[in-house]
mmCIF file of the C-alpha atoms, coordinates in Angstrom:
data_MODEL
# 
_entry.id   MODEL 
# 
loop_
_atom_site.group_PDB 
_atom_site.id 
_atom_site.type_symbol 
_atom_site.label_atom_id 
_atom_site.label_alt_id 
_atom_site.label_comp_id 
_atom_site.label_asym_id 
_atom_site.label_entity_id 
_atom_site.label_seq_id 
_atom_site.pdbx_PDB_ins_code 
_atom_site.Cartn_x 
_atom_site.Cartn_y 
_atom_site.Cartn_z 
_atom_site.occupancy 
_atom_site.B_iso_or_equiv 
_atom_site.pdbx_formal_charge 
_atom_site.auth_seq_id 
_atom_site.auth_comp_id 
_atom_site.auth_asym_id 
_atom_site.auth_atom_id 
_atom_site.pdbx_PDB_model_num 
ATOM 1   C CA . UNK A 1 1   ? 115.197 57.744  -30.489 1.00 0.00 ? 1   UNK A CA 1 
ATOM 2   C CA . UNK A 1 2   ? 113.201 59.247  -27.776 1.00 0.00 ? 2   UNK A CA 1 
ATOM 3   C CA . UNK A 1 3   ? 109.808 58.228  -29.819 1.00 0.00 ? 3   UNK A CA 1 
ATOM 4   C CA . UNK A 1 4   ? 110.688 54.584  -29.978 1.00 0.00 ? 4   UNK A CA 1 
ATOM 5   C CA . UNK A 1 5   ? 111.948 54.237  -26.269 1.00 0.00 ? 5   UNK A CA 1 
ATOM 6   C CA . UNK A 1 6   ? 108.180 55.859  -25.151 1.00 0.00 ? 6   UNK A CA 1 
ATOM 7   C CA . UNK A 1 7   ? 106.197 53.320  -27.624 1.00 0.00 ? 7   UNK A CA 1 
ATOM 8   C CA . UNK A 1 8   ? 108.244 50.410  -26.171 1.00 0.00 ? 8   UNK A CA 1 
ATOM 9   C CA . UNK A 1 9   ? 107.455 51.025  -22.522 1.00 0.00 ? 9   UNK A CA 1 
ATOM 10  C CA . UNK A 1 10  ? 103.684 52.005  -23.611 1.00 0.00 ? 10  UNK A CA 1 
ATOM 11  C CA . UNK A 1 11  ? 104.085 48.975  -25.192 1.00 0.00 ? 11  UNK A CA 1 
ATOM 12  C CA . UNK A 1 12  ? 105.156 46.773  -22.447 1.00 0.00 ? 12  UNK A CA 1 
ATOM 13  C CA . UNK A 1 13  ? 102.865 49.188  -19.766 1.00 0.00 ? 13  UNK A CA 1 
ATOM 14  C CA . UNK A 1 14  ? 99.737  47.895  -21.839 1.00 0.00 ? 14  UNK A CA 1 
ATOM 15  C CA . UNK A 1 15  ? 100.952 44.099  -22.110 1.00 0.00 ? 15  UNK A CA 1 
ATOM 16  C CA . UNK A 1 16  ? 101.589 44.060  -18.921 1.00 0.00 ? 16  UNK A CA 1 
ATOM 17  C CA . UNK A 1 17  ? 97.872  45.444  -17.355 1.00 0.00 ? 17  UNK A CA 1 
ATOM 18  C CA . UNK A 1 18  ? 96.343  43.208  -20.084 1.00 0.00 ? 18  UNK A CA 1 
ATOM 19  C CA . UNK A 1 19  ? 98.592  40.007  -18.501 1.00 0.00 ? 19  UNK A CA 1 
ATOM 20  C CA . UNK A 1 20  ? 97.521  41.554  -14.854 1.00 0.00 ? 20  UNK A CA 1 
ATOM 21  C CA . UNK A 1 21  ? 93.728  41.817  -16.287 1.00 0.00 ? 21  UNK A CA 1 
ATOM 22  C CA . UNK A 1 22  ? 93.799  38.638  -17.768 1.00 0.00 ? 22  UNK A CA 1 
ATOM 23  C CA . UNK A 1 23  ? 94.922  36.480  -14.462 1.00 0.00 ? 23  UNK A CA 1 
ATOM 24  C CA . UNK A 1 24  ? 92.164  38.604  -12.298 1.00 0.00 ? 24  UNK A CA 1 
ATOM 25  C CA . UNK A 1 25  ? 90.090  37.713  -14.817 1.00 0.00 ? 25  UNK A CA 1 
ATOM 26  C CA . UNK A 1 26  ? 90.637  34.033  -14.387 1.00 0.00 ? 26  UNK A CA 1 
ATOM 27  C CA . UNK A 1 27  ? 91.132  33.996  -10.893 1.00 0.00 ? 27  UNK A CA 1 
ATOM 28  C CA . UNK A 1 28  ? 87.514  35.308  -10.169 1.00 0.00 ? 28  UNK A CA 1 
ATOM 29  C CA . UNK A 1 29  ? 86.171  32.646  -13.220 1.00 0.00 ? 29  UNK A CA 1 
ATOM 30  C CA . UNK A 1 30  ? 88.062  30.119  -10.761 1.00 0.00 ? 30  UNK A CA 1 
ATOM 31  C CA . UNK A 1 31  ? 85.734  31.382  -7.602  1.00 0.00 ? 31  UNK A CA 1 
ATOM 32  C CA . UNK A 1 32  ? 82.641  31.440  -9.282  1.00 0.00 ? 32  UNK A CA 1 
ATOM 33  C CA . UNK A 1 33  ? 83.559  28.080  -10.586 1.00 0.00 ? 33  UNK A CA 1 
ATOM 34  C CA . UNK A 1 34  ? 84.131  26.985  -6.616  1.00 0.00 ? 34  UNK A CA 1 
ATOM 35  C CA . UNK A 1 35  ? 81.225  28.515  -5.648  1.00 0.00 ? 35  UNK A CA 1 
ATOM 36  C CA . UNK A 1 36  ? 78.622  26.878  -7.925  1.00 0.00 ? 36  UNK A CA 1 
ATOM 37  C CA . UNK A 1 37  ? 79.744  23.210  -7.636  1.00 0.00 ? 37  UNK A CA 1 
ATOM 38  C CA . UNK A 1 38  ? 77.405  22.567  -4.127  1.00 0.00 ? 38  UNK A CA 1 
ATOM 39  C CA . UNK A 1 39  ? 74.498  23.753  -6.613  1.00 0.00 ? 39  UNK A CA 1 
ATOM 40  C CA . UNK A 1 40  ? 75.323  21.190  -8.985  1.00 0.00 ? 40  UNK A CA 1 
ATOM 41  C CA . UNK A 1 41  ? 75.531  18.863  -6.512  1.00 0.00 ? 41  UNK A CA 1 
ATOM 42  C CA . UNK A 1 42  ? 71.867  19.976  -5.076  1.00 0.00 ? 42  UNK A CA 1 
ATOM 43  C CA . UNK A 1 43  ? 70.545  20.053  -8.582  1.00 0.00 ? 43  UNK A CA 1 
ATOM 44  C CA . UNK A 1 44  ? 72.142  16.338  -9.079  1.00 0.00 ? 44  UNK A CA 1 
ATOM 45  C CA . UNK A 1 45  ? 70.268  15.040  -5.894  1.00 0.00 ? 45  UNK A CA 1 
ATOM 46  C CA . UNK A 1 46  ? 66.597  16.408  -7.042  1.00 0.00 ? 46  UNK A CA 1 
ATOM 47  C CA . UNK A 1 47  ? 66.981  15.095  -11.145 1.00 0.00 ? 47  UNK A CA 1 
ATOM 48  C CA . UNK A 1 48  ? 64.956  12.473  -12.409 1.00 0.00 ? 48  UNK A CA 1 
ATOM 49  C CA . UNK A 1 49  ? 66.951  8.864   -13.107 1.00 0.00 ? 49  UNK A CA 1 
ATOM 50  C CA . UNK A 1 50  ? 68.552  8.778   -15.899 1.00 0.00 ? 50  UNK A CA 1 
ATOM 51  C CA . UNK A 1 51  ? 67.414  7.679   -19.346 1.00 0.00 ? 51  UNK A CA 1 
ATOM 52  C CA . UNK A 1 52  ? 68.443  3.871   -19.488 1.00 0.00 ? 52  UNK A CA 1 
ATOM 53  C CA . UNK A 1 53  ? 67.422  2.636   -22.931 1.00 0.00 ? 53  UNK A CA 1 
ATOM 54  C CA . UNK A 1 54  ? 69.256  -0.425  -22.421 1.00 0.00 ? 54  UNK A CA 1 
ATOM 55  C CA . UNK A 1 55  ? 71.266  -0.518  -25.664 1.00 0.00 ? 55  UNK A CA 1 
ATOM 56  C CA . UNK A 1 56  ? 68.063  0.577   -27.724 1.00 0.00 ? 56  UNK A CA 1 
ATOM 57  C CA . UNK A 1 57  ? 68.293  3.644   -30.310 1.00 0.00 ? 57  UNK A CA 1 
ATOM 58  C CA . UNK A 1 58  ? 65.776  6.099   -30.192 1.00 0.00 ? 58  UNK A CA 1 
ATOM 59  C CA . UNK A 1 59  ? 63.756  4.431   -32.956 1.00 0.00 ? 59  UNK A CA 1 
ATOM 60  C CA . UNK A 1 60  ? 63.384  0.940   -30.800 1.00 0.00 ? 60  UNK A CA 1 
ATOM 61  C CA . UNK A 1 61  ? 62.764  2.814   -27.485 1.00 0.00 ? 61  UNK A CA 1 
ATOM 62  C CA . UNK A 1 62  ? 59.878  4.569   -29.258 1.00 0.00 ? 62  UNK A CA 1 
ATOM 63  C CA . UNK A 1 63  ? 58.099  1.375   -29.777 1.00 0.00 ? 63  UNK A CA 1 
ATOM 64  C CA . UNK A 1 64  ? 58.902  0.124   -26.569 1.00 0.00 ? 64  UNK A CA 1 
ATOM 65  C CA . UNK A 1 65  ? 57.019  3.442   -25.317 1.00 0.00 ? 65  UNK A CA 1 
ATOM 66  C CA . UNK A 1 66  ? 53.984  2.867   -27.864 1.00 0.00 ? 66  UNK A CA 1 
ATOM 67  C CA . UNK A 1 67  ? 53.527  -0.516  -26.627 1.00 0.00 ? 67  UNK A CA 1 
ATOM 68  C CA . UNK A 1 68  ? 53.567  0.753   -23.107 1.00 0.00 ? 68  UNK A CA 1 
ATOM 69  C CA . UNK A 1 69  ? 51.337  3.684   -23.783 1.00 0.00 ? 69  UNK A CA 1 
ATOM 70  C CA . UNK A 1 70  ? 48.970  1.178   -25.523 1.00 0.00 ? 70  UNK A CA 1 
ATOM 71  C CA . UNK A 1 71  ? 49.062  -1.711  -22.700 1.00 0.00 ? 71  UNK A CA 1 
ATOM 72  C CA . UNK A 1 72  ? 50.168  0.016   -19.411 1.00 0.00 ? 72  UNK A CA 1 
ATOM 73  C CA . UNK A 1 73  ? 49.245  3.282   -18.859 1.00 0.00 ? 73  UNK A CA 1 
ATOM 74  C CA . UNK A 1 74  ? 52.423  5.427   -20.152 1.00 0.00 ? 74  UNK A CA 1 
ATOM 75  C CA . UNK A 1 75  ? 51.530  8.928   -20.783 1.00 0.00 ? 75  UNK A CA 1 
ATOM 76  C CA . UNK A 1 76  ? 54.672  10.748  -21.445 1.00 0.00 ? 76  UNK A CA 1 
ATOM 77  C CA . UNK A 1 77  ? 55.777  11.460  -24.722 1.00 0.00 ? 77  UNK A CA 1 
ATOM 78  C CA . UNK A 1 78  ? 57.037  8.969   -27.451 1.00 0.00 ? 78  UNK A CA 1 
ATOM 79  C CA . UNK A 1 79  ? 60.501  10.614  -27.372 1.00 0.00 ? 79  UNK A CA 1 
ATOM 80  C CA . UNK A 1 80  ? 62.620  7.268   -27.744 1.00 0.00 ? 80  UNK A CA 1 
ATOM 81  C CA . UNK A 1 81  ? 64.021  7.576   -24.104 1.00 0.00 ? 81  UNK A CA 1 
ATOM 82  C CA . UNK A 1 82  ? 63.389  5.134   -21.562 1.00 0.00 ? 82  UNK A CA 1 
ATOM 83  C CA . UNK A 1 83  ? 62.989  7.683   -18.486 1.00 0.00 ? 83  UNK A CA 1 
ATOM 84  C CA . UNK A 1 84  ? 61.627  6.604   -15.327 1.00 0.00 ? 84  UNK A CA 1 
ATOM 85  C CA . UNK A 1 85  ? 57.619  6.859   -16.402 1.00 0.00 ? 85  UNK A CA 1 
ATOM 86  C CA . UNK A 1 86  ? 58.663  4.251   -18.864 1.00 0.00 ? 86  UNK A CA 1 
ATOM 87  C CA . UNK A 1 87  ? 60.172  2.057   -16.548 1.00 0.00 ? 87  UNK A CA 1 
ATOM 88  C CA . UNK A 1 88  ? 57.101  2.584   -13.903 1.00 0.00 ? 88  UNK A CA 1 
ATOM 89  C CA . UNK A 1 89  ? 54.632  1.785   -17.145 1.00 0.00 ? 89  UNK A CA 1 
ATOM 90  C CA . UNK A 1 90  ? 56.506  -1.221  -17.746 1.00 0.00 ? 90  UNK A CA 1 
ATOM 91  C CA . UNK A 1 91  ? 57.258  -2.225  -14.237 1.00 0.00 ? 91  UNK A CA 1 
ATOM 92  C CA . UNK A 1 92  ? 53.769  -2.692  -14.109 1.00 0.00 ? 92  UNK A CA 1 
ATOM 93  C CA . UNK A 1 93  ? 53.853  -5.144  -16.676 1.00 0.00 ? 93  UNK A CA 1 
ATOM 94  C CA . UNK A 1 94  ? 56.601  -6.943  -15.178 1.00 0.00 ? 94  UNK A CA 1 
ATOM 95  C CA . UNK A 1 95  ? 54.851  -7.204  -12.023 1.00 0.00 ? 95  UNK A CA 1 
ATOM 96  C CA . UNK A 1 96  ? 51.632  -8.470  -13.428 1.00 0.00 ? 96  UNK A CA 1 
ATOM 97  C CA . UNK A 1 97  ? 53.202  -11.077 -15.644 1.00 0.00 ? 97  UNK A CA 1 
ATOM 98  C CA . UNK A 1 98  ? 57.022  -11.881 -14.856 1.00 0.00 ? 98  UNK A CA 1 
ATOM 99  C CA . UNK A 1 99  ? 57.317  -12.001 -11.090 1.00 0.00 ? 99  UNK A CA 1 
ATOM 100 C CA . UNK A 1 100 ? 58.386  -8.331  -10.255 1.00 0.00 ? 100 UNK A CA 1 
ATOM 101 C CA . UNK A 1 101 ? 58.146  -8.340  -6.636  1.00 0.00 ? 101 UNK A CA 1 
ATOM 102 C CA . UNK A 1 102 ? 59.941  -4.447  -6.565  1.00 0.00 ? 102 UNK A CA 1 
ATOM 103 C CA . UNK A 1 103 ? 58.313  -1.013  -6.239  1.00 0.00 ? 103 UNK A CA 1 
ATOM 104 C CA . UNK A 1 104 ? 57.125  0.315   -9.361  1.00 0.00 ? 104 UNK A CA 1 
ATOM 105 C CA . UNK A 1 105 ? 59.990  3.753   -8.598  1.00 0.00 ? 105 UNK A CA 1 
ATOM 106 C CA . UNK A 1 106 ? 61.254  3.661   -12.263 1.00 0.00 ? 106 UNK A CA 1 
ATOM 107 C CA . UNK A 1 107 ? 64.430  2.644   -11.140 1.00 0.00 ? 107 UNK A CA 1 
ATOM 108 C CA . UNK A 1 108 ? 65.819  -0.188  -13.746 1.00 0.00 ? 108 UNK A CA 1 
ATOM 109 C CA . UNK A 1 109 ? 67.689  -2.103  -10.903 1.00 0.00 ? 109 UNK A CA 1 
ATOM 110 C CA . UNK A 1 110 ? 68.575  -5.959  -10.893 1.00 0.00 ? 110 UNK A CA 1 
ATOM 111 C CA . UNK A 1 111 ? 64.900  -6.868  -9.645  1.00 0.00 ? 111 UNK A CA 1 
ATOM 112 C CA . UNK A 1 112 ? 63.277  -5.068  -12.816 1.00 0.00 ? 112 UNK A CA 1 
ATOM 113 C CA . UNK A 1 113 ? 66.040  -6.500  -15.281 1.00 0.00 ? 113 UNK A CA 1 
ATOM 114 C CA . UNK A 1 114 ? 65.489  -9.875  -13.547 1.00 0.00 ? 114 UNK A CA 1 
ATOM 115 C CA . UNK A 1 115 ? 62.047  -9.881  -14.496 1.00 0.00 ? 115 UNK A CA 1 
ATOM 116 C CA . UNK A 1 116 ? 62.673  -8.538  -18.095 1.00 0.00 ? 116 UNK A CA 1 
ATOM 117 C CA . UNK A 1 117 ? 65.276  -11.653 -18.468 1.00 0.00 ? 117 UNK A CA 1 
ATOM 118 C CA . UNK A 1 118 ? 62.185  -14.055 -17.588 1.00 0.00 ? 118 UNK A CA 1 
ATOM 119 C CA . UNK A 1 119 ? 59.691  -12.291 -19.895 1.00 0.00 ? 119 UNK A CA 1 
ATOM 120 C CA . UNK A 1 120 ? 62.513  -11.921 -23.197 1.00 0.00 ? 120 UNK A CA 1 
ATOM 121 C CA . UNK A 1 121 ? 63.495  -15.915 -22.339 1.00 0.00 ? 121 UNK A CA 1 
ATOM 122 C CA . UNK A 1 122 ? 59.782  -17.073 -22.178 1.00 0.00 ? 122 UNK A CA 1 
ATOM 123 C CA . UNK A 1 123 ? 58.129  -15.058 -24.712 1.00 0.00 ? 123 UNK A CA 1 
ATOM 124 C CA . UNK A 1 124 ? 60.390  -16.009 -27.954 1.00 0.00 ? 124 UNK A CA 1 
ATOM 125 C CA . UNK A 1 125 ? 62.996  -13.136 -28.083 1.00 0.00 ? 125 UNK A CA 1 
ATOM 126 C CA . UNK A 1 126 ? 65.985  -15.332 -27.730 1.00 0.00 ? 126 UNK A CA 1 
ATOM 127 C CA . UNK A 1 127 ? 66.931  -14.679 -24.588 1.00 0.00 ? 127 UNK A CA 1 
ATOM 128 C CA . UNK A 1 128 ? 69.160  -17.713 -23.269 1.00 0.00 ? 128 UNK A CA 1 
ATOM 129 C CA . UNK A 1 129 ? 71.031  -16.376 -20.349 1.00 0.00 ? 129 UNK A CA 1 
ATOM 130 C CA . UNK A 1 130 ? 71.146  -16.763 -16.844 1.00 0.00 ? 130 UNK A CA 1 
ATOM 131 C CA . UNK A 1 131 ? 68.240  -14.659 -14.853 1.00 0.00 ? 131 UNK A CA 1 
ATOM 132 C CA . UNK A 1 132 ? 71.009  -12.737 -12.960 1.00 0.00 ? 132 UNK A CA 1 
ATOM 133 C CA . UNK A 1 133 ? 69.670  -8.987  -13.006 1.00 0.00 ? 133 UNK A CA 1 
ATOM 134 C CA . UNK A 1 134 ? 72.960  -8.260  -15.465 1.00 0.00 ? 134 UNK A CA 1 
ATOM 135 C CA . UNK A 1 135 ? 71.532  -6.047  -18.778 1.00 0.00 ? 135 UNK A CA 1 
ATOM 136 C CA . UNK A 1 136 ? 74.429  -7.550  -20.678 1.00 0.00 ? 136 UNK A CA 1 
ATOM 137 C CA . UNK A 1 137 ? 74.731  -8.159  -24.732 1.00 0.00 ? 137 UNK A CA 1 
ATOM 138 C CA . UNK A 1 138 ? 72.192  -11.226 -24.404 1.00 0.00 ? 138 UNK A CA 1 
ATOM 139 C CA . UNK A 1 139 ? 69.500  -9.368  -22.424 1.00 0.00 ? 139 UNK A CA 1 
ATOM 140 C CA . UNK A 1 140 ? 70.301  -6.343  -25.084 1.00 0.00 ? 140 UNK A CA 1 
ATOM 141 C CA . UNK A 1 141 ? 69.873  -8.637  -27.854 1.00 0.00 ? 141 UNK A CA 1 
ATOM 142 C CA . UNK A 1 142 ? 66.641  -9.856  -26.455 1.00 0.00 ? 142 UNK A CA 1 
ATOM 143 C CA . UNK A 1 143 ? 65.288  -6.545  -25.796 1.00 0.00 ? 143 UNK A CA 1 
ATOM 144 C CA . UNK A 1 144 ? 66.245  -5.152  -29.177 1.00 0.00 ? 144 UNK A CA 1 
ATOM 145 C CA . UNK A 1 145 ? 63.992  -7.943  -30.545 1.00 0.00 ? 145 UNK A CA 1 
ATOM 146 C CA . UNK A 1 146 ? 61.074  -7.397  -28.300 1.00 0.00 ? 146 UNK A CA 1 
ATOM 147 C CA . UNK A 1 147 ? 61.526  -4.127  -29.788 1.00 0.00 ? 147 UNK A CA 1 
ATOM 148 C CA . UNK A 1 148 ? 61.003  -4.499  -33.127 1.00 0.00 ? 148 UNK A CA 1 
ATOM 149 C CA . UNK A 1 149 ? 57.817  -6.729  -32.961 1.00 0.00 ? 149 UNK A CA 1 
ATOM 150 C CA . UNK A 1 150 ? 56.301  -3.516  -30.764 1.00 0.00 ? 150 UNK A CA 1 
ATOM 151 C CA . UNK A 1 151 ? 57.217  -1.632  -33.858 1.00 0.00 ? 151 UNK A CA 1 
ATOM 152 C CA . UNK A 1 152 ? 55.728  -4.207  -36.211 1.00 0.00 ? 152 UNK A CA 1 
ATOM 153 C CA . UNK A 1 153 ? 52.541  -4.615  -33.634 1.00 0.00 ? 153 UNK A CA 1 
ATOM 154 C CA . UNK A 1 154 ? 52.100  -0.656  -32.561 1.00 0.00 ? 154 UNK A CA 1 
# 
C-alpha cells in the first residue's frame, strides 16, 4: 500500500512540473512572439510590391515577361510573376503607346491599368469595358488574351 501511495504522488509531482514547464514554456513563446512583430512590420515596409499577375497563371505571365524582355527592356527572370520590374518594363510600353502619364515605379495602380484597358480595347483582345482603372473580369479576360498571342508570338 505504501508503494502505490509513493508512485501516485511521483506521479502527480511529475504531471504537475511538466503542466508548470509546459505554461513557462508558452508564456516565453508568447514574448518572443510580442517582441518580433515591429520586425515584421520593418521588414513589411522595405519588401518589394507584390506580385500582381492580374488573374494570369504562371504559364500566361511568362509570356507576358518574354514579350517584355523582347520589346522593353525586362531583365529579370521568366518566372511567371508579374513583380514590379515587369510592371516598370511594361509601364514603359504603356507610356510610349497608350497614354501612361504615371511614373514608371512598378506599382500597377489605376493610371497603369487605365492605360492597359486602352491598349487590350484598341488592339483586338476584346476588351469592351469602361477605361475606369478597375482590373475586373473584362480587363482579366482581355489580358489573358493578350497573353496567349505573346505565347504564340515569343
Amino acid at each position: 500500500m505504501r508503494s502505490t501511495v509513493l508512485t501516485r504522488t511521483l506521479v502527480t509531482a511529475t504531471a504537475v512540473v511538466a503542466m508548470a514547464a509546459g505554461s513557462l514554456a508558452g508564456a516565453s513563446a508568447g514574448f518572443a512572439a510580442s517582441d518580433s512583430a515591429p520586425q515584421q512590420a520593418v521588414a513589411a515596409e522595405a519588401a518589394p510590391l507584390a506580385v500582381v499577375n492580374l488573374g494570369l497563371n504562371s504559364t500566361r505571365a511568362k509570356a507576358v515577361q518574354r514579350w517584355l524582355k523582347a520589346r522593353w527592356n525586362y531583365t529579370d527572370p521568366i518566372d511567371g510573376q508579374l513583380g514590379t520590374d515587369s510592371w516598370k518594363a511594361f509601364q514603359r510600353h504603356l507610356k510610349a503607346s497608350w497614354d501612361y502619364n504615371g511614373n514608371i515605379d512598378g506599382d500597377p495602380g489605376s493610371g497603369t491599368i487605365k492605360a492597359l484597358q486602352r491598349k487590350l480595347s484598341q488592339s483586338d483582345y476584346g476588351y469592351t469595358g469602361n477605361i475606369d482603372g478597375d482590373a475586373g473580369p473584362g480587363t482579366q479576360a482581355a489580358l489573358k488574351k493578350f497573353a496567349d498571342w505573346c505565347d504564340s508570338v515569343y
